[in-house]
N, C-alpha and C positions, 0 to 999 in steps of 0.2 A: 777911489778906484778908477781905472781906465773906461772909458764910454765903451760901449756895446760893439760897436763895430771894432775898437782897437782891442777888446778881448775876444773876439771871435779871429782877429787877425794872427792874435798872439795863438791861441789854441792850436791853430791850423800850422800855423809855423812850428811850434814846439809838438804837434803829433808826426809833423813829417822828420821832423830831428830825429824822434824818438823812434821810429822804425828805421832809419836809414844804422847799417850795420858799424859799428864802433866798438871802441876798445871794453866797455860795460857789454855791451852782448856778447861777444866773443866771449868773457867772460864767463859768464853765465849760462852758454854752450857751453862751454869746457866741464863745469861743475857739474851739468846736470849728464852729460856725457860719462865722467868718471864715475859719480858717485850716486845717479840714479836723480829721478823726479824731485823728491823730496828734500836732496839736498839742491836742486835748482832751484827750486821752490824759496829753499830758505835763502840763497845766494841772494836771488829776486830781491826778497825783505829785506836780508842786511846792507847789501848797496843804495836802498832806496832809503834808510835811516841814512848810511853814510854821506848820501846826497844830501840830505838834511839838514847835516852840520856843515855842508857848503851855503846852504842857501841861509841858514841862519849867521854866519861867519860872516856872508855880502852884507844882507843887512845893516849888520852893525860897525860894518868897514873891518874887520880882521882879515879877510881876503885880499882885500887892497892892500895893506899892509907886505900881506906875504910876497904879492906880486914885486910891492915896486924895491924887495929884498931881494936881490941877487943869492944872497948867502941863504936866509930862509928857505926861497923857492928850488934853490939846490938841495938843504936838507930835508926838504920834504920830501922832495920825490927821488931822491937817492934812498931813502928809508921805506917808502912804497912800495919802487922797484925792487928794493932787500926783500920785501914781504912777498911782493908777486911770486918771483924766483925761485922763494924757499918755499911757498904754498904747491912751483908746479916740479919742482924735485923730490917733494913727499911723495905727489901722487905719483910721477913716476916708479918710487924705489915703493910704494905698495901695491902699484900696478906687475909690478916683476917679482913680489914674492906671495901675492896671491897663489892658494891652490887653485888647479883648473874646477875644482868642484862647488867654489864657494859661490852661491846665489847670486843671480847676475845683481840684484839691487844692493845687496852691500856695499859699502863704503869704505874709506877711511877710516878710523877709530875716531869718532868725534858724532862722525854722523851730521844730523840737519844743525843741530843747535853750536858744533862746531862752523859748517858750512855757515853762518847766520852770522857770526862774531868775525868770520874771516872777512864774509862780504863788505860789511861795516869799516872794517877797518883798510881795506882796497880801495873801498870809494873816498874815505874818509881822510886817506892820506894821499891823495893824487889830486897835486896841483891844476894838471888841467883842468880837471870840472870847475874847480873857483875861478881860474882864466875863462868854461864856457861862460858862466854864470853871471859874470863879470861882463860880458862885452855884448852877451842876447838880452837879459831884463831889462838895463837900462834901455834900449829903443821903445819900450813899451811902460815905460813908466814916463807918468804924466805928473810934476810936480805941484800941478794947479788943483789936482784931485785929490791930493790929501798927505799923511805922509809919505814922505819916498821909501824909509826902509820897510814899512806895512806893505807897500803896493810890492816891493823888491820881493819880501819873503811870499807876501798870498801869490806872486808867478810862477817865482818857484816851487812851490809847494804842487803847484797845478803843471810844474814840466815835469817833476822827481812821479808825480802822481801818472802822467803817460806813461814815461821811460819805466817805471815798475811794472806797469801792467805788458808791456811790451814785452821786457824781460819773462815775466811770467810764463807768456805763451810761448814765448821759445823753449824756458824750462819743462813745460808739459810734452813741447814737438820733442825735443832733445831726449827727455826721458824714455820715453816712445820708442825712439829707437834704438838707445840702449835696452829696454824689455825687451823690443823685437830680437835683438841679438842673446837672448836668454841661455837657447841651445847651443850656441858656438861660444863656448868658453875663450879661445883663441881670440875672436873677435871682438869680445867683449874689455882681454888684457889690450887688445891693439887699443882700443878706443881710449882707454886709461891712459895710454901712453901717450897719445895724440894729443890730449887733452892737458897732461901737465908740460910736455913741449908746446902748446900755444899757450897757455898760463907764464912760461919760462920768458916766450917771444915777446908776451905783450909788458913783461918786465925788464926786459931789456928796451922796449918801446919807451916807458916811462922814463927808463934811465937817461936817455938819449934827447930825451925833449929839450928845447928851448926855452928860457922864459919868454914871453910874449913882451914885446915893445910897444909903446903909445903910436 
C-alpha cells in the first residue's frame, strides 16, 4: 500500500472530487427530486456498486481496454446515454400523468429497488468513470509497495466509498425538499419534470463525450 502521507494525499484529493458537483450528483438530485428520499437513497447505492465494476474492470486492465477502443468506448456510452434518456422520459411521461392527489413520496412504479438497479447500470455503463479512474489512481499507486492492481482497486474502493456518501447526503437534502413541497401538488409535478429533463441533459452529455487521448 501507499505510505501514510501519499494516502492521506490521496483521501484529501478524492473527498474534494467527491463533493465538487458532476454528472453522478446531478444524478442522484434528480432521483431523489422525482421519486422522493428513498429512491435517492437507493440511487446513492446503486451508482456506488456501478462504480465498483469500474474500479474492479481498472484493476484487471478491462478499462483500458475499452479506452484505447474507439469502437468500444463509442458503444458503451451510446448505450448509457440510451439508458439515461429513456430513465428521464419515463419520469417525465409519469410526472404528467400523476393525479394532483397522489402522496408527494411516490414514485415511479418500481420504487427504491427499481431506483437501485437503474443506478447500477448508469454508473456502470458510462465510460467516463473508467476514463476518471484511469488517469487519478495511477498517480497514487506506488509499484514498489505491492501489487498495482490490489493498491488500484483498495483507492478506488476508498474514492466509490466518498462519492457514495456524498451522494447520500444530497439524496437526504434533495428529498427534504421534495417533502417540503408535500402540499403543492403542482410543484411537486414541476420538480418531476425538472428532474427527468436533467436525467435527459446529462444523457445527451454522455452521448456527446469524447474519448480521452494519451
Amino acid at each position: 500500500m501507499p505510505d501514510p502521507t501519499s494516502l492521506a494525499l490521496f483521501v484529501a484529493a478524492a473527498l474534494v472530487l467527491a463533493v465538487t458537483p458532476g454528472p453522478g450528483l446531478f444524478y442522484v438530485a434528480a432521483r431523489s427530486l422525482a421519486g422522493g428520499r428513498s429512491e435517492g437513497v437507493a440511487s446513492s447505492l446503486g451508482t456506488g456498486l456501478g462504480g465498483m465494476v469500474h474500479v474492479v474492470a481498472g484493476g484487471v486492465g478491462v478499462s483500458a481496454l475499452v479506452l484505447a477502443s474507439a469502437e468500444l468506448f463509442a458503444a458503451l456510452k451510446l448505450v448509457g446515454a440510451a439508458y439515461l434518456i429513456w430513465i428521464g422520459y419515463r419520469t417525465l411521461r409519469a410526472a404528467r400523468r400523476e393525479q394532483a392527489a397522489m402522496p408527494a413520496e411516490a414514485g415511479p412504479a418500481g420504487g427504491s429497488g427499481r431506483a437501485f438497479r437503474e443506478g447500477v447500470l448508469v454508473e456502470a455503463l458510462n465510460p467516463k468513470t473508467a476514463a476518471f479512474f484511469l488517469a487519478f489512481l495511477p498517480q497514487f499507486v506506488d509499484p514498489a509497495a505491492g501489487p498495482v492492481a490490489l493498491q488500484f482497486m483498495v483507492l478506488g474502493s476508498v474514492s466509490v466509498a466518498l462519492n457514495t456518501l456524498v451522494d447520500l447526503a444530497v439524496a437526504v437534502a434533495a428529498g427534504r425538499l421534495r417533502r417540503g413541497a408535500a402540499t403543492r401538488p403542482g410543484l411537486v409535478r414541476r420538480l418531476r419534470e425538472a428532474s427527468g429533463a436533467a436525467m435527459i441533459a446529462l444523457g445527451l452529455g454522455l452521448a456527446l463525450a469524447r474519448r480521452p487521448t494519451a
